[in-house]
C-alpha positions as CSV (number, residue, x, y, z in Angstrom):
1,X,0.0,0.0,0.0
2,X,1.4,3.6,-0.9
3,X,0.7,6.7,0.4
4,X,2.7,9.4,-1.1
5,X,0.5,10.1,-3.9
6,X,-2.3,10.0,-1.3
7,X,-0.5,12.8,1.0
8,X,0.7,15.1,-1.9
9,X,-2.6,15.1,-3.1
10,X,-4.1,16.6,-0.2
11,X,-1.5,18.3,0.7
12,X,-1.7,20.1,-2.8
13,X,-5.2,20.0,-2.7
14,X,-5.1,21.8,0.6
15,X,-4.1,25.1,-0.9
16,X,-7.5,25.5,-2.7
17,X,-9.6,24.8,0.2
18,X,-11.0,21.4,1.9
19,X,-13.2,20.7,-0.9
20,X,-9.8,20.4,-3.1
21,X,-7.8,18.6,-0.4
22,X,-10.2,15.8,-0.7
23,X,-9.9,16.1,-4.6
24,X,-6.2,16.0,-4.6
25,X,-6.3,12.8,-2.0
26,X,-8.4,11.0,-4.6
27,X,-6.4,11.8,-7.2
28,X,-3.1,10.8,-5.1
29,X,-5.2,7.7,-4.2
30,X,-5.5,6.6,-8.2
31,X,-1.7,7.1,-8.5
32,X,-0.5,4.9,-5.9
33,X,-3.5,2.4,-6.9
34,X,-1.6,2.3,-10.0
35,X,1.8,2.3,-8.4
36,X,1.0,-0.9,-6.2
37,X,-0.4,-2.6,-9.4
38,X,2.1,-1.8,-11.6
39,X,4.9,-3.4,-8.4
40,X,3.0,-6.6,-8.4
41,X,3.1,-6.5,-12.1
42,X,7.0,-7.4,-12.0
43,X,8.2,-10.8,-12.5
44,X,10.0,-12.6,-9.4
45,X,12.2,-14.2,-12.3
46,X,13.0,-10.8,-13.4
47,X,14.1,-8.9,-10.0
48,X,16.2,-12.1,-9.3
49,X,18.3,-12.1,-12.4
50,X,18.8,-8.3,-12.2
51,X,19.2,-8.1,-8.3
52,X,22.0,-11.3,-8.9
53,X,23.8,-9.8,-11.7
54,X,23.9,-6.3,-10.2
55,X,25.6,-7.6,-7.0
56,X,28.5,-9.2,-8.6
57,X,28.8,-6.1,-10.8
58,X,29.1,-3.7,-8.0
59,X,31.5,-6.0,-5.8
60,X,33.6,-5.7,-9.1
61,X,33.2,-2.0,-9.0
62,X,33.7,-1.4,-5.5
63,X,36.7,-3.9,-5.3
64,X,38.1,-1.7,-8.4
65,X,37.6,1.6,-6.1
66,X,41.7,2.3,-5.3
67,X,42.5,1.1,-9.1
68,X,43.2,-2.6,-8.8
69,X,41.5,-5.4,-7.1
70,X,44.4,-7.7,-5.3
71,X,43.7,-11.4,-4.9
72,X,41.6,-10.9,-1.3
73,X,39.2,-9.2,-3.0
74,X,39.2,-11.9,-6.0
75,X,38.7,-14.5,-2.8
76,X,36.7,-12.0,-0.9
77,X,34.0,-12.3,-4.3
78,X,34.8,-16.4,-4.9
79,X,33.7,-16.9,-0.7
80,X,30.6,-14.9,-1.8
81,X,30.0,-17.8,-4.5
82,X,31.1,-20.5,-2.4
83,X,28.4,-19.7,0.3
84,X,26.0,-19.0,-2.2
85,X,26.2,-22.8,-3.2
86,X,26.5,-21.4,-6.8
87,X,26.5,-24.1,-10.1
88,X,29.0,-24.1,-12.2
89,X,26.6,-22.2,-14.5
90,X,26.0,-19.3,-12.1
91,X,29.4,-19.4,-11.1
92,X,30.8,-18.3,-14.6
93,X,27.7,-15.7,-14.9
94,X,29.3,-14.1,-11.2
95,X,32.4,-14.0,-12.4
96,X,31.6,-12.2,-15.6
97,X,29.2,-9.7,-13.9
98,X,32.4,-9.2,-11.6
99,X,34.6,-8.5,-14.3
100,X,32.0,-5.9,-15.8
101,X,31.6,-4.1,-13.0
102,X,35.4,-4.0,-12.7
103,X,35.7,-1.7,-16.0
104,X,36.3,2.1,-16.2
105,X,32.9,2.3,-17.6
106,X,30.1,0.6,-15.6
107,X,27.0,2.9,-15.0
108,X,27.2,2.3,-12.0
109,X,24.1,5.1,-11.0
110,X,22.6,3.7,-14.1
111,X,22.8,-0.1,-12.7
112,X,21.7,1.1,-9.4
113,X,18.8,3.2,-10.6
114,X,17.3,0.6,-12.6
115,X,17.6,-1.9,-9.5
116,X,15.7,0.2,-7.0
117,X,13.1,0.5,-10.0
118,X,12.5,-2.9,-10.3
119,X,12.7,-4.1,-6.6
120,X,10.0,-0.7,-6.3
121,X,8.7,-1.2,-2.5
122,X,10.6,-4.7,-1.7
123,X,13.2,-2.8,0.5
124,X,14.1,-5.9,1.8
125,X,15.5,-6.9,-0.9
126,X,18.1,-4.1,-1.2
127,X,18.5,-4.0,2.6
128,X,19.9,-8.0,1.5
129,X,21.5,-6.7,-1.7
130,X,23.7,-4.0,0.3
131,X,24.6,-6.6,2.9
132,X,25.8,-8.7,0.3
133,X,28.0,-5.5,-0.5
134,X,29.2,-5.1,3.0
135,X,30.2,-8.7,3.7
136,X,32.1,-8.8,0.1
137,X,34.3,-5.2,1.5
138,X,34.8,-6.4,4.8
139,X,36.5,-10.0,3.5
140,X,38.1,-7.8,0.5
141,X,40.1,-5.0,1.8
142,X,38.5,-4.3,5.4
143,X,36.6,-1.3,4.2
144,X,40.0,0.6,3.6
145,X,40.5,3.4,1.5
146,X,38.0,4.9,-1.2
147,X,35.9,1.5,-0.7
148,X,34.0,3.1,2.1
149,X,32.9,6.1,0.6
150,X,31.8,4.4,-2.5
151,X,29.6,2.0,-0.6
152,X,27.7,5.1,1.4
153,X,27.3,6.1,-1.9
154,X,25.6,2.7,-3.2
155,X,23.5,3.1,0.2
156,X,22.1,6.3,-0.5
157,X,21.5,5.3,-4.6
158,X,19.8,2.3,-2.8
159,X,17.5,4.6,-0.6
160,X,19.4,3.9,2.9
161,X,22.0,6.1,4.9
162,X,25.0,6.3,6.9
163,X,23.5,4.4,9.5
164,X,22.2,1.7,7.7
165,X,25.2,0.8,6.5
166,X,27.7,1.5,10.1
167,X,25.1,-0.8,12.0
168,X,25.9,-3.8,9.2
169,X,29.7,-3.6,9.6
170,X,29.6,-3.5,13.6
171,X,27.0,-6.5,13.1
172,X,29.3,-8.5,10.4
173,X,32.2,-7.4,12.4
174,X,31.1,-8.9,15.6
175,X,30.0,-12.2,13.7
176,X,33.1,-12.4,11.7
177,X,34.9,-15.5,11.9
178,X,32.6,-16.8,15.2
179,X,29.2,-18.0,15.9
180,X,27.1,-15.7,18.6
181,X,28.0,-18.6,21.3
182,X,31.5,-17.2,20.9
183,X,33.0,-14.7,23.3
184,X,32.2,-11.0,22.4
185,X,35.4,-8.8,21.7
186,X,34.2,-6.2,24.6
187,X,31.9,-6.3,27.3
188,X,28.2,-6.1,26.7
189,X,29.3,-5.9,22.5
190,X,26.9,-8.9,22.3
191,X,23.5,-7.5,23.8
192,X,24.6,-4.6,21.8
193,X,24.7,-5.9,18.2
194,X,21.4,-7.7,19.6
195,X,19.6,-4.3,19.8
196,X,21.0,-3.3,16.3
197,X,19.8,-6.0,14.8
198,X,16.1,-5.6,16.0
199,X,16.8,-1.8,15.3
200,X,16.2,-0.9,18.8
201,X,17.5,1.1,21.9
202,X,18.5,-0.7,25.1
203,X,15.3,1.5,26.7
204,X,12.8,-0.8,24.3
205,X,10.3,-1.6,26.4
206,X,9.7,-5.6,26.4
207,X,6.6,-5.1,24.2
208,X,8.4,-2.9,21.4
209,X,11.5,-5.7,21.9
210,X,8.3,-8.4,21.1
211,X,7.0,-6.4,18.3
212,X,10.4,-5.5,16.2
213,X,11.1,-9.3,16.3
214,X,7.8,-10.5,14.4
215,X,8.3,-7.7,12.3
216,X,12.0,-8.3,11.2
217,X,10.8,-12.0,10.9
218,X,7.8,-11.4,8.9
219,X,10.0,-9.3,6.4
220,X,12.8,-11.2,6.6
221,X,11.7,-14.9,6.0
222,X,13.2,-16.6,3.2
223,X,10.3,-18.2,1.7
224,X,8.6,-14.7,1.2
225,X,11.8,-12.7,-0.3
226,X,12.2,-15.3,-2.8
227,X,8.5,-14.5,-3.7
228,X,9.6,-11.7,-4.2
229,X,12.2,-12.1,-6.1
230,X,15.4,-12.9,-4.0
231,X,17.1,-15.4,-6.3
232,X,17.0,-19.4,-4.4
233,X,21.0,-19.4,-4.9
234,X,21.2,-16.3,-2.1
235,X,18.1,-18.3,0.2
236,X,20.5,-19.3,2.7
237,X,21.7,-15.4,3.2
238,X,17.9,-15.0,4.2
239,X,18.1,-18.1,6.6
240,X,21.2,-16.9,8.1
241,X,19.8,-13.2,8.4
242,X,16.5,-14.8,10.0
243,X,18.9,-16.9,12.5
244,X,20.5,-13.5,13.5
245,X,17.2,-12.1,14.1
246,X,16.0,-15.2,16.4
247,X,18.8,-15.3,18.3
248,X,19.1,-11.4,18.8
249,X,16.0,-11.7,20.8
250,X,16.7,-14.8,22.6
251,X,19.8,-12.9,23.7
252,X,17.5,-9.8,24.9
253,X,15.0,-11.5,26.3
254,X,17.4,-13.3,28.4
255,X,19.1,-10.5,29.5
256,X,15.7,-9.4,31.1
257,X,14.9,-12.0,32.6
258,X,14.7,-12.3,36.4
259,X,17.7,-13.6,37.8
């Protein structure tokens, strides 16, 4: 369901009066009418093959961002595969996406542009998509040099910010290399990275902790992004991000409870 059309209709309406406020609402209402029709117009098949090409591309391009990509980035990309369970098929079609994105002349904004088009609404998808970009930096070159600018720009192209993207490093960098049963790196860096991932503040009150868990797992299940068009070789990304999620709460909830 969209809205925008709905509030700058009235709100244009609005500066003829009431009578053209409602107008202007019913006009905004046909528009995002059309808008939702025309989103559930687009193929699954469609945003898949676009959303899996476009993520190799940009690695390539963002592992190109200091002028040369060294071989951790070329293994940084190939781990990428490897957890994707790739064929051999998809594995060649990664690696050529990769080596596109690598050249002086990718459209990058184009690429992007088109991407946020086609996924329209399903922000969950990109949410995954620049994920996928984060883990590929971190494994690559650690986020050093013009990397990290580049990918705050992919964030913003991809509709999120700054803080979008910090609270996925601290998370991957928590995570990297050990499971959550693994001893945190600082005191209290656990129950931390617990709150970022439900997107909350320690003062959550245990009903807004309850409620941004079903919600993240609602959006985040992997059955219902693939629907959507999250391609079935990048499922297990969606299982592993809906594993994150459960146990994020099961370490809150333990936290507050009674000792």
């Amino acid at each position: 369901m969209r809205w925008i059309g709905k509030i700058v209709g009235g709100l244009v309406g609005a500066l003829v009066g009431p009578v053209g406020a409602v107008i202007g609402a019913v006009i905004g209402h046909s528009y995002d009418a059309a808008e939702d029709e025309r989103s559930a117009a687009v193929d699954p098949r469609a945003v898949g093959a676009l959303l899996f090409d476009t993520a190799f591309a940009v690695m390539g391009y963002l592992a190109k961002a200091d002028g040369r990509v060294t071989e951790s980035e070329i293994d940084a990309a190939r781990g990428i595969m490897r957890q994707l369970h790739l064929e051999q098929a998809d594995v060649r079609r990664a690696i050529a996406a990769f080596s596109r994105g690598k050249q002086s002349n990718y459209p990058i904004e184009a690429e992007l542009a088109r991407l946020t088009q086609l996924c329209g609404p399903r922000h969950d998808l990109l949410r995954l998509f620049l994920e996928i970009q984060v883990r590929a930096a971190l494994a690559g070159n650690d986020l050093q040099g013009p990397v990290r600018g580049l990918l705050a720009g992919v964030a913003d192209r991809l509709g999120f910010g700054g803080r979008e993207v910090a609270q996925l490093e601290s998370l991957l960098r928590l995570q990297q290399g050990r499971g959550w049963s693994a001893p945190p790196p600082a005191p209290g860096a656990r129950l931390a990275s617990a709150y970022e991932v439900l997107g909350l503040a320690a003062t959550a009150s245990d009903e807004e902790v309850k409620k941004a868990y079903r919600r993240q797992m609602s959006e985040n299940h992997p059955d219902k992004l693939v629907s959507r068009g999250l391609p079935e070789s990048m499922q297990d990304l969606a299982k592993e991000k809906t594993q994150r999620i459960r146990e994020a709460y099961e370490v809150i909830c333990a936290d507050r409870s009674p000792r």
